[in-house]
N, C-alpha and C positions, 0 to 999 in steps of 0.2 A: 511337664511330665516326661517320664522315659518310657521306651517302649513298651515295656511290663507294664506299668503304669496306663498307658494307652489302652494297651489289648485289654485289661482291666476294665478300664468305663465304658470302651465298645459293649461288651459284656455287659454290664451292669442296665446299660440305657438300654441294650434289648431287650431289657426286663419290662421295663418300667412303661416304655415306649415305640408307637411305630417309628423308625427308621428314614430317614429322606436321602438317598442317593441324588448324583446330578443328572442330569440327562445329557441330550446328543453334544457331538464335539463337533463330527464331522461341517454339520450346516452350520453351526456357529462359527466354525473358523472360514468358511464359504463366505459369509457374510462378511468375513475384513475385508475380501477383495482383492489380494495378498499376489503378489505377482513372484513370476521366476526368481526374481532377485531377491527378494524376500527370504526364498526356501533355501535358496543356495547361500547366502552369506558370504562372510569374508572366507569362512574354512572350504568352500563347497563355489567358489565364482567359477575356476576353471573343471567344474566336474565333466564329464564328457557325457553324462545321461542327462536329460530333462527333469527335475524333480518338482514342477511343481504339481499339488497331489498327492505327495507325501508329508499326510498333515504330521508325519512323528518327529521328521526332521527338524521343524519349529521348536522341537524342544531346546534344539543347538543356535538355530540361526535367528529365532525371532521368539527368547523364552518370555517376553515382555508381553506378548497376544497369549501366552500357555497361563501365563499366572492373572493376566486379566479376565479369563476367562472361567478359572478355579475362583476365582474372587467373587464372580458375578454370581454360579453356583451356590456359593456359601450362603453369599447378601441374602439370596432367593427363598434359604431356610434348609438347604443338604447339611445333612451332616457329614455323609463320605465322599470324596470325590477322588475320581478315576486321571490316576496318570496316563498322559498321554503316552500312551506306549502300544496302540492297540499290534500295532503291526510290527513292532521292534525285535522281531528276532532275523537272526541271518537269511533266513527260509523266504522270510517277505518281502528280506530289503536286498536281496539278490538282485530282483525287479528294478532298483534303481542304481544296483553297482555299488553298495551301501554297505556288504557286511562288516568291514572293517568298524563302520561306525555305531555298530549295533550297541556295546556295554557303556559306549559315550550319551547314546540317545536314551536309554533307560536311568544311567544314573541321575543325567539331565531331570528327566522327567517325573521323577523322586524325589528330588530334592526340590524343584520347584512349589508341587503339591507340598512336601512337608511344610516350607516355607508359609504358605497361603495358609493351610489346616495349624500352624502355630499361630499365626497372627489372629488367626478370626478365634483362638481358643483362649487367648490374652485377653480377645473382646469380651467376652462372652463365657468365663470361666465354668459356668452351671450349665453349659450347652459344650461341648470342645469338639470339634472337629477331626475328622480322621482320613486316611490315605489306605485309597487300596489300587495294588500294583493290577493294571488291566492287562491282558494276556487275552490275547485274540486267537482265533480257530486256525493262523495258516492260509497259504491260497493251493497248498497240497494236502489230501488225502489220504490216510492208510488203510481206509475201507473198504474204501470203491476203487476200480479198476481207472487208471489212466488212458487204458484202448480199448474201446468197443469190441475191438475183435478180439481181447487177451482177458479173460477175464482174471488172470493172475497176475496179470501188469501193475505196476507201483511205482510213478513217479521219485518217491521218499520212501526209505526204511523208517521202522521205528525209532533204531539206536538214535538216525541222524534228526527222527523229529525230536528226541528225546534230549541231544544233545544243544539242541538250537534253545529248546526250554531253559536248558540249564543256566545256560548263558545268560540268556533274559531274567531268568527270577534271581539269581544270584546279584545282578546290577539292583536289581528294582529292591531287593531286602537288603543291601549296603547303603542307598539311596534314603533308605526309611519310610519304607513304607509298615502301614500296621497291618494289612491284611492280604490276601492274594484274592483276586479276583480272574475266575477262567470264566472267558467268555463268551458267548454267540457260538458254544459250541453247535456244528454241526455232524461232528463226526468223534463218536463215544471215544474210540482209539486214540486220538491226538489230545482226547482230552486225560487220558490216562498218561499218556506220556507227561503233560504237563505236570501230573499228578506225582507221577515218578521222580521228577526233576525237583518240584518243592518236597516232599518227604525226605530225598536224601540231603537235601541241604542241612537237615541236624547233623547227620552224619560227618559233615566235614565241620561241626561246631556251630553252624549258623543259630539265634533263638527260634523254634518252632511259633510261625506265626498262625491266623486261621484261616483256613480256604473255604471261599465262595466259589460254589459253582452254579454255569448259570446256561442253561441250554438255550437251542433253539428250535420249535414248532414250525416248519414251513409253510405248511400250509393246512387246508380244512385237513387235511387224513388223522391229523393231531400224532404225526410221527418225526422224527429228526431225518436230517437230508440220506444219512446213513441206516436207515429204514425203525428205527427203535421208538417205542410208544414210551408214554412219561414213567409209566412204572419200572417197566422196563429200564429206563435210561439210568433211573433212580436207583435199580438192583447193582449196577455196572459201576456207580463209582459212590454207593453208600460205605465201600471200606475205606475212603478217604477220611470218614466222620468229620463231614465239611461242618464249617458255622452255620452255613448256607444253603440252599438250595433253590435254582429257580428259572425261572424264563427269563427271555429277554429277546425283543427285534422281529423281526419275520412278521409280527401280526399287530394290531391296534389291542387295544383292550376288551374290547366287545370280545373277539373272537380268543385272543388267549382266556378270558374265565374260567371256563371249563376245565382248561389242562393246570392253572392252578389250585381247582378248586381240587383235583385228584391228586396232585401233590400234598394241599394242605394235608388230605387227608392218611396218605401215604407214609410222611416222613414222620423222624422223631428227630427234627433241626429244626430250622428259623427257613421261613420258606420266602424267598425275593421274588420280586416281578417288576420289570421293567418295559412295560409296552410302546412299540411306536405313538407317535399320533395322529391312529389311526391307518388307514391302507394307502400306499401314493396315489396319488390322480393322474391323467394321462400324460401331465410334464414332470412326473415323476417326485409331486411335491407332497406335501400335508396338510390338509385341511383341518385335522379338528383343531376346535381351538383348547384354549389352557383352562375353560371354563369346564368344557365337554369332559377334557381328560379327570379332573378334579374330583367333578358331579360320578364318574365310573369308580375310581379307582377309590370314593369314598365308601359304596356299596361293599366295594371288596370287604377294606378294615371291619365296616361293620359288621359285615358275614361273618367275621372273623378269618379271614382265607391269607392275612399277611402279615410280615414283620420288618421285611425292608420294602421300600417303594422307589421307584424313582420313573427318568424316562428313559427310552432311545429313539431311533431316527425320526425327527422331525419335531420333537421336546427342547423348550430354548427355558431360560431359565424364569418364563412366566408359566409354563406349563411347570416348572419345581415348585415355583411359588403357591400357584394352586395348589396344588397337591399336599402340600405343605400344609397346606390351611385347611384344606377340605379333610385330612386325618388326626388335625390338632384335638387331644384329649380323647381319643378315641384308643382304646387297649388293643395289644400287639395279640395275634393269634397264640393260644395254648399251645406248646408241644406237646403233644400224646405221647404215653409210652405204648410202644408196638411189642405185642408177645413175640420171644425168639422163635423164628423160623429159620429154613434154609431157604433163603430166595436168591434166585439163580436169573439169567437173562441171556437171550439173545437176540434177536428183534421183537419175543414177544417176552413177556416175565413167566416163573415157576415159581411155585411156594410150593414145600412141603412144611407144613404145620408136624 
């Protein structure tokens, strides 16, 4: 299939069916054990920064553990999986003296995933597999203040979060991917610039692909780090008209329910949810198991409150598996249609009907 083709039966299956995204990267690339040499490779031996920790770089120096890993996903019953790219833009890989290798590491990691989502689609022609470009929150803010004492202070402009975007999704839709994934946002603003960055790529000719966006809940208050409630968050970048919409990270699934349960209610998209497994324990791990997460996030489907699923921190590909199984023949959530209003948002939402 060609990409039209693709963005096609994406579409079509979330008709028909819930959705399985992969889960976490991080811990599973933790698990190879993966030393300095490893990250650095032949391109990267004499770097002068330490990179091991920069699981993006793997896409260049060890893309053998990237595509193992998208493999294991698939096997597990995902249908979409996340290029590794959470952190690939100049912004992030600053941090390891990297920007140079920022549209190497993305294309990389695109083309890897396409690779893997072609092969398992050859397997499996009546299931096929898909690729969405992962696009992380940044380790800078255009919300919140950089100095306690400045509350006008700003590490980063928007142009340059805007322009760091660019760069990133421009690789990752060369590479082939079929959707855009923003994600773990915690700050509305850097999500709009992302925004910005994949819109105008039609502009320079690119095909319009379709974006997921996927916040983050930090904590009980059920607001993002950048103070916004779900409705709210939802008013801020519903002119996106994402494919998606949803949570993800910061919380296990117990405690995200609620805030998807007010999205379902909310949107007129396909609503995601991607929960931890469960809250860390005091070594900073996860406990629940692929059984726990399964037996939750079955409740949800049934509720009707989802259309994509998948995991994040501490979900290895038997927490897919489950999940996989625990929503098998169970029907994807209804969109509603929502009567036109003017809905507006700033940390809290307005409607005028």
């Amino acid at each position: 299939m060609n990409r039209t083709e693709r963005i096609a039966a994406l579409k079509a299956a979330a008709k028909t069916r819930i959705l399985i995204l992969d889960g976490a990267w991080g811990a599973m690339i933790q698990r190879k054990g993966l030393t300095e040499a490893d990250f650095r490779g032949e391109r990267f031996k004499h770097h002068t920064v330490q990179l091991k920790g920069d699981n993006d770089i793997l896409c260049l120096t060890r893309p053998d553990v990237i595509a193992e890993l998208h493999d294991a996903y698939f096997a597990a019953g995902a249908d979409i999986s996340e290029t590794n790219t959470f952190s690939s833009t100049v912004i992030a890989q600053a941090d390891y003296a990297l920007e140079g290798a920022v549209r190497d590491i993305n294309l990389a990691g695109a083309r890897i995933a396409r690779a893997a989502a072609d092969r398992w689609t050859e397997r499996t022609p009546d299931k096929p597999r898909f690729v969405a470009g992962s696009i992380g929150p940044l380790n800078r803010m255009l919300s919140m203040s950089s100095d306690v004492n400045d509350p006008g202070a700003r590490s980063v402009t928007f142009d340059q979060v805007y322009d760091a975007y660019l760069e990133q999704v421009r690789a990752l839709h060369e590479g082939g991917v079929d959707l855009f994934l923003i994600e773990t946002i915690t700050d509305t603003l850097n999500c709009k610039a992302a925004i910005k960055a994949i819109l105008d790529l039609e502009d320079e000719g690119y095909e319009p692909l379709p974006i997921w966006i996927s916040g983050t809940i930090t904590d009980r208050s059920g607001r993002t780090l950048s103070g916004q409630t779900v409705e709210a968050f939802w008013n801020s970048v519903k002119h996106a008209r994402p494919f998606a919409i949803g949570l993800n990270c910061a919380l296990g699934a117990e405690l995200m329910r609620p805030h998807i349960a007010e999205l379902a209610r909310l949107t007129d998209t396909l609503v995601a949810a991607y929960p931890n497994a469960g809250l860390p324990n005091a070594f900073g791990e996860y406990d629940e198991t692929p059984d726990q997460t399964g037996c939750m996030l079955h409740e949800w489907a049934e509720s009707g409150l989802v259309n994509i699923l998948g995991g994040c921190c501490g979900t290895t590909p038997d927490h897919i598996a489950h999940v996989a199984e625990a929503v098998r023949g169970l029907a994807p959530r209804q969109v509603p249609e929502r009567g036109k209003a003017l809905r507006l948002a700033g940390l809290e939402p307005f409607e005028l009907a």
